[in-house]
ZALORO-300345 format. One line per field, with one value per residue (C-alpha): z, y, x. Coordinates in steps of 0.2 Angstrom, whole numbers, padded with zeros to 4 digits, m for minus. Last residue first. Layout:
// ZALORO-300345
Z: Z  ...
Y: Y  ...
X: X  ...
END
This chain:
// ZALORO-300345
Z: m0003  0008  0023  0038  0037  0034  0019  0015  0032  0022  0017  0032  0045  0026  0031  0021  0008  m0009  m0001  m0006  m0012  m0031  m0037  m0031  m0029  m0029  m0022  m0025  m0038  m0030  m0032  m0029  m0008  m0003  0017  0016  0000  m0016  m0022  m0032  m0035  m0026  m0036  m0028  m0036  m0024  m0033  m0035  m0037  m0045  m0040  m0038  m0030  m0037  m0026  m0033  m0022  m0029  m0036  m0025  m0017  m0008  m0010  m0005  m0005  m0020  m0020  m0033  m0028  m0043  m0031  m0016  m0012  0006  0004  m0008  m0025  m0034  m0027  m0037  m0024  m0025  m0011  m0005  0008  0012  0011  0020  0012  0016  0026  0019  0022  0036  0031  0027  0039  0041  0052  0069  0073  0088  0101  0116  0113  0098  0084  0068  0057  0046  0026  0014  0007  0001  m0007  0009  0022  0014  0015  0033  0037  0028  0010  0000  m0016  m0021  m0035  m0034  m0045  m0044  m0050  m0054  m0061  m0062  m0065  m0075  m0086  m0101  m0117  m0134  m0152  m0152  m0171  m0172  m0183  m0178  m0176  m0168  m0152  m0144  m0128  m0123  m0106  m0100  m0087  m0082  m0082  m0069  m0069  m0057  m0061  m0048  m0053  m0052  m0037  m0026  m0010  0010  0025  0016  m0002  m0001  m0003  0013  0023  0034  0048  0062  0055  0038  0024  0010  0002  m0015  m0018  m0035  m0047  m0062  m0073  m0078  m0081  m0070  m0074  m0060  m0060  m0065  m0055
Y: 0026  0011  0005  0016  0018  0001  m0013  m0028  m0039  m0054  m0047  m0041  m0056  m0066  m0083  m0078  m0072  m0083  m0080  m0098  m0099  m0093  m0074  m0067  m0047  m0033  m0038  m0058  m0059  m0057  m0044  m0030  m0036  m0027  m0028  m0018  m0022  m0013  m0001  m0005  0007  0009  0016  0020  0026  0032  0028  0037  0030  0045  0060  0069  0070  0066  0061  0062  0059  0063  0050  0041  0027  0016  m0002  m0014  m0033  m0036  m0053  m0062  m0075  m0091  m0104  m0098  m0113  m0108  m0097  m0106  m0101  m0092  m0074  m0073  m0070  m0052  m0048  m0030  m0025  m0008  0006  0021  0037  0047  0064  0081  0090  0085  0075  0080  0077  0062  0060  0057  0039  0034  0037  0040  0060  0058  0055  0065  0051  0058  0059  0055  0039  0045  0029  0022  0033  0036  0021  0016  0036  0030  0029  0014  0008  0007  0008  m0002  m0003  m0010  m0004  m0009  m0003  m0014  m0011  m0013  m0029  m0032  m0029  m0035  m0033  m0016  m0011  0008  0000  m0016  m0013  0002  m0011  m0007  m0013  m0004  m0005  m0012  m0009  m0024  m0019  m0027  m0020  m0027  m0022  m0021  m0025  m0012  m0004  m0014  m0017  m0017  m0030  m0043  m0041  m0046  m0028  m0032  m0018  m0022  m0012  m0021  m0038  m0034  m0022  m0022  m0037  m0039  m0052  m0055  m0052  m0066  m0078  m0084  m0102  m0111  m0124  m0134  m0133  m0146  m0159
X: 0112  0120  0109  0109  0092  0086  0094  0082  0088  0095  0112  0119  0126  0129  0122  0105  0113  0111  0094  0084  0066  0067  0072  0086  0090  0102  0119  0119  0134  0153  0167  0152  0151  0137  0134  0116  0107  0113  0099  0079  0069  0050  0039  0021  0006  m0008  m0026  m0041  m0060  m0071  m0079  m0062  m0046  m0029  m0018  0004  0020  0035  0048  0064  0054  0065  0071  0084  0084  0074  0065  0057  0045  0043  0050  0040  0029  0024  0013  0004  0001  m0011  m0007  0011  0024  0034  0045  0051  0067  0066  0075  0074  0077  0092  0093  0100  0088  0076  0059  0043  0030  0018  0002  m0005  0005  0003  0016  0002  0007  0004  0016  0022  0031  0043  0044  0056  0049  0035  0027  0032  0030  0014  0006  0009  0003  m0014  m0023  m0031  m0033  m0011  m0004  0011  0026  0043  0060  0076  0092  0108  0123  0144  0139  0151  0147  0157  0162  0155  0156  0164  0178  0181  0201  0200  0192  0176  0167  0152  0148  0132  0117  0104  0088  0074  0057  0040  0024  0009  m0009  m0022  m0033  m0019  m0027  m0019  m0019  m0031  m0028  m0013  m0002  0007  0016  0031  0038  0032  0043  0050  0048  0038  0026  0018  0007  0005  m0011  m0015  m0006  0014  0009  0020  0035  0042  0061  0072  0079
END
């Protein structure tokens, strides 16, 4: 049976992380000031043969880079860990959360599994989702302040998830309603702080 076609229209959904750690861009939990953008490249080596000259008579796929964008209305610790990915929590004495501190040298960032679902559709009709399984923001952190609505832009790119296996396909991402992974004991949890990277 083939897939149900949909206009490709509107704002998405854009979830981070899992369980206590996750952050929804919804329009509920948190708000985009603009719409999010999701990038998928595949990488290729050249093939070349003396016989053809400097013509490439073929590619073959050696990577993937990837990348998703938010910019985000709104401003908390949540929202900093995540578009700074390199950053601490500095907690209270009640364990809440007072602020963010930069991170030791020498530490990795955190990624994060992220999932894209167009706003006008159910919940539960996640056949046009795309899903990364690993994720963490690499750039700098940038606020502009003045007498106008600012923004914090996040980037999150895109890195093998946890339990990669490169002699089979499903290591970045899927897009549709079933995990390739989901029997795999580490392909389904969107990578964490020991996750590879």
């Amino acid at each position: 049976m083939a897939e149900k076609k949909e206009i490709v229209f509107g704002i998405a959904d854009i979830t981070i992380g899992e369980g206590e750690d996750q952050i929804s861009f919804d329009g509920k939990n948190y708000l985009q000031a603009e719409g999010g953008t999701l990038e998928l490249t595949p990488t290729y080596a050249e093939i070349t043969v003396a016989d053809a000259g400097e013509t490439i008579i073929e590619r073959r796929l050696n990577g993937w880079e990837g990348s998703v964008t938010i910019s985000a209305a709104e401003e908390d610790v949540d929202i900093l860990e995540v578009a700074l990915a390199s950053t601490e929590r500095i907690t209270n004495t009640d364990g809440g959360a007072d602020g963010a501190m930069d991170a030791k040298i020498g530490s990795k960032p955190k990624g994060r599994k992220v999932r894209v679902h167009p706003r006008h559709l159910p919940e539960s009709v996640q056949d046009m989702d795309w899903v990364i399984y690993n994720m963490a923001a690499t750039e700098g952190f940038s606020r502009e302040y003045g007498a106008e609505q600012g923004n914090i832009e996040i980037t999150l790119t895109m890195m093998p998830r946890e339990g990669f296996d490169f002699s089979e396909p499903g290591n970045f991402f899927y897009r549709g309603s079933v995990d390739p992974n989901a029997d795999d004991s580490g392909g389904s949890d969107g990578g964490g702080e020991d996750s590879p990277n």
